[in-house]
C-alpha positions in Angstrom: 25.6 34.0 6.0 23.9 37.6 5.4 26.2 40.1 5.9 24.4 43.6 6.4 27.2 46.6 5.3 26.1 50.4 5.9 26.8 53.1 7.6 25.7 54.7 10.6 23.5 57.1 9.3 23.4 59.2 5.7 23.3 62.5 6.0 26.5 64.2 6.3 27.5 67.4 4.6 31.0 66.1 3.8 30.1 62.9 1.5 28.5 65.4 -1.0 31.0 64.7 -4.2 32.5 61.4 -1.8 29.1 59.2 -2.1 26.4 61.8 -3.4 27.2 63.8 -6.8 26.9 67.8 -6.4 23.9 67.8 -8.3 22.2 65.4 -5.8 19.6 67.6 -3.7 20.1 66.5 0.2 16.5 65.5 0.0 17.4 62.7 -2.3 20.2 61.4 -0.6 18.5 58.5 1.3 17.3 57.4 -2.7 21.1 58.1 -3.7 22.2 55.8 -0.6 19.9 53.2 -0.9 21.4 52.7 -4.9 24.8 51.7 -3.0 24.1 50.1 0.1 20.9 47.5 1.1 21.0 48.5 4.9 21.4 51.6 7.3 21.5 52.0 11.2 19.6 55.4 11.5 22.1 57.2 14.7 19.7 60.4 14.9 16.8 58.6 16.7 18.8 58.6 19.5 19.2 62.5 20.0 15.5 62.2 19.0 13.2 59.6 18.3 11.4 60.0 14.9 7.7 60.3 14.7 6.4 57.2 13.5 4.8 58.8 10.3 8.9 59.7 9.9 9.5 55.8 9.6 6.9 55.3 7.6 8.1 57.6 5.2 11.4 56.3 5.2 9.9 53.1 4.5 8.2 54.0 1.3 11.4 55.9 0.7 14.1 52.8 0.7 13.6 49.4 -2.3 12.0 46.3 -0.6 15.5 44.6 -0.1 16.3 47.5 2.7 17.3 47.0 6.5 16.9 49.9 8.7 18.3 49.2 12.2 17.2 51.8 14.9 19.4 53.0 17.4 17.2 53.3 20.7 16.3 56.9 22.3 18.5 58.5 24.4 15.3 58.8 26.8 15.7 55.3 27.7 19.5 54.3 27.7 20.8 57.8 29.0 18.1 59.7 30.6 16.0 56.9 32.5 19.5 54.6 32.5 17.1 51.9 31.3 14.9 52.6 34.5 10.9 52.0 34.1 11.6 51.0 30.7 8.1 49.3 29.9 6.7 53.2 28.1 9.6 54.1 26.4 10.6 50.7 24.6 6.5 50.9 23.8 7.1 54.4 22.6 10.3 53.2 20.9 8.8 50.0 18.9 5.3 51.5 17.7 7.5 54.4 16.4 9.5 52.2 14.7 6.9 49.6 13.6 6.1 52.4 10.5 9.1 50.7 9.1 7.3 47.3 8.4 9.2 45.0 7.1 11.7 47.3 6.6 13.0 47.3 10.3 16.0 45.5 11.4 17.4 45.4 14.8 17.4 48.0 17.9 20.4 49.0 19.0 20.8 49.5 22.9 24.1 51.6 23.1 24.5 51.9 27.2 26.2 55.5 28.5 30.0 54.6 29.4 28.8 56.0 33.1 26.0 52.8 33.3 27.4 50.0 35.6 26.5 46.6 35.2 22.8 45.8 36.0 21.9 42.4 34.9 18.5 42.6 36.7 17.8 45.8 34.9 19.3 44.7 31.5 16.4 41.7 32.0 13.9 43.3 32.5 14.6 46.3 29.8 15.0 43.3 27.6 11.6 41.7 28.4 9.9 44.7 27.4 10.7 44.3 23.9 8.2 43.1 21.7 8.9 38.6 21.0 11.0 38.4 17.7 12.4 42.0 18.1 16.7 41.4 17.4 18.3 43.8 20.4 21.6 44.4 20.6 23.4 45.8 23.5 26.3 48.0 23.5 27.8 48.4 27.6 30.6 51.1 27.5 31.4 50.6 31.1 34.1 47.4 32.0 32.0 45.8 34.7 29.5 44.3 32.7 31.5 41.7 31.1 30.5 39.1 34.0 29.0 35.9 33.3 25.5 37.0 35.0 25.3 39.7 32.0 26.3 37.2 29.2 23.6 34.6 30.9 20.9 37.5 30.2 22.0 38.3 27.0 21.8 34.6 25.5 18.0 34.2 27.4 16.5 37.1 26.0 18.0 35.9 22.2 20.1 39.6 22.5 23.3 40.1 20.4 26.0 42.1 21.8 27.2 44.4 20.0 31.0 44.0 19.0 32.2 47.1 19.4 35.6 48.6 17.7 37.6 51.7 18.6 41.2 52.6 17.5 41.3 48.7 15.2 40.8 47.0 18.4 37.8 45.2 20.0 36.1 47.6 23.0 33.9 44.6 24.4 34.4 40.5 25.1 33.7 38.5 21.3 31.0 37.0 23.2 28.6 35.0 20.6 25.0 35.3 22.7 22.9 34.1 19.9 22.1 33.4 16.1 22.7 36.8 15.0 25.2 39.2 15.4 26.1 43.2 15.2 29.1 44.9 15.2 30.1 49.0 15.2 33.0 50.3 13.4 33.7 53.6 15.9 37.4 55.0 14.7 40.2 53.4 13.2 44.4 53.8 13.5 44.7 54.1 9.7 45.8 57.2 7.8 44.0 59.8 7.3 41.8 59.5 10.2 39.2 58.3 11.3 40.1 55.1 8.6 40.5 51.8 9.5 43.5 49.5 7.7 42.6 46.3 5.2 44.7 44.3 8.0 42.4 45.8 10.8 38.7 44.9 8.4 40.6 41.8 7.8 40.7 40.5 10.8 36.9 41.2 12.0 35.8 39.8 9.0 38.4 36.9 10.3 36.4 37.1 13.9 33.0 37.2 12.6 33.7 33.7 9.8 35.0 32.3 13.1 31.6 33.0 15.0 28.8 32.7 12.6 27.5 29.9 10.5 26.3 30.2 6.8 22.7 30.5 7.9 22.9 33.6 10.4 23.2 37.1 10.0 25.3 39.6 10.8 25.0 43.7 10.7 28.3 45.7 10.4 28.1 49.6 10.8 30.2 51.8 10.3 30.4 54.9 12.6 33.2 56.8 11.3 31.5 59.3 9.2 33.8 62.1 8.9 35.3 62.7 5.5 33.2 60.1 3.7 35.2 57.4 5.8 32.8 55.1 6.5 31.5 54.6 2.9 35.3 54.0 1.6 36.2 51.3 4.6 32.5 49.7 4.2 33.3 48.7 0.9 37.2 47.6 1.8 35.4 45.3 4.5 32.7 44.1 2.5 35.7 43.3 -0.6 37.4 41.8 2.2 34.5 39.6 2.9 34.0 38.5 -0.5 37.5 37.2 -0.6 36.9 35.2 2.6 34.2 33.8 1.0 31.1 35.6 2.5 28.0 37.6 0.1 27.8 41.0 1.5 25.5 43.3 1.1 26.0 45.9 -1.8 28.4 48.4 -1.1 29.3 50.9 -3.9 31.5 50.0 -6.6 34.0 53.3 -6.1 33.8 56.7 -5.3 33.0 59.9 -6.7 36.5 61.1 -4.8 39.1 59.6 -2.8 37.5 59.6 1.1 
């Protein structure tokens, strides 16, 4: 199994002297990141989706080994409510295409108001390009019916595992060969940190699901205080002990997160 570790996103003020030394301009922190960790959901392109000479510069940016996953406009999960989605997933995927090789999945995080659609979940799904990895992350309780899960696994989407407060915030469905899951906020002291138990047990959940072949893409959310970096590498030690090869994660920090 691949285990992807990151972060959701890089830029935040507060890991200066936590992941990036003082001397480290703020222009050079994806370099700085990409020394630690092999893979990086990029958050931001939901508030507003990059130009696509943006990705392409991130691409030449990041080594050859990178994984960028792109979280999905908020134009076409919050505004249109994944409505007339045919322009903006086009929009969406030639943006993103400046990534090359570099591009991982697309993550489809659903506003908690969005009740279950299956038929518009399809056909959103069908507009994405063939061999594009989607994952889906519903924040509202009825769409965990069996009519969702039966689109999910035809269209070859993942849905995204989702964690809040140490505890899982969606089904553990497996919908197909790959999967993603989103670290949001954990019970752990000081917050937002999650506990080794609590990373224990979704790396416990995830062995349990995947095979030795498939991957899987773990983010963690949790930014604030640099506490996302310190409970990536606690869950990728965590999966070295169970027997998994994560992704780099750094070896320590430049302070206590």
């Amino acid at each position: 199994m691949t285990l992807f570790v990151g972060t959701s996103g890089w830029q935040y003020k507060d890991w200066r002297d936590v992941l990036y030394p003082a001397r480290c301009p703020m222009r050079l922190w994806l370099e700085e990141y990409t020394e630690h960790f092999a893979t990086v959901e990029i958050n931001n392109a939901f508030y507003r989706l990059p130009t696509r000479e943006n990705f392409e510069h991130w691409r030449d940016r990041v080594p050859p080994d990178f994984v960028v996953a792109v979280k999905a406009s908020r134009y076409l999960t919050h505004i249109k409510r994944l409505k007339e989605p045919t322009e903006p997933v086009e929009r969406l995927m030639t943006h993103a295409a400046g990534l090359g090789d570099r591009l991982g999945p697309v993550l489809l995080q659903l506003p908690p108001t969005l009740k279950a659609d299956a038929e518009l979940l399809d056909a959103c799904l069908a507009c994405f390009p063939s061999g594009t990895r989607v994952a889906v992350e519903p924040r509202h309780d009825s769409w965990w019916t069996r009519e969702v899960r039966q689109v999910l696994e035809s269209r070859g989407a993942a849905l995204c595992w989702a964690d809040v407060q140490a505890r899982p915030a969606t089904p553990l469905w497996r919908t197909t060969d790959w999967g993603y899951v989103r670290f949001h906020e954990g019970r752990a002291q000081a917050w937002p940190h999650y506990g080794r138990q609590a990373l224990r047990t979704w790396v416990g959940r995830i062995t349990d699901t995947w095979a030795e072949h498939e991957d899987v893409y773990a983010y963690f959310n949790n930014d604030p205080s640099g506490a996302a970096v310190q409970d990536a590498m606690t869950f990728a030690r965590a999966a070295t002990t169970a027997g998994l090869e994560p992704t780099r994660t750094p070896q320590r920090l430049l302070s206590p997160a």
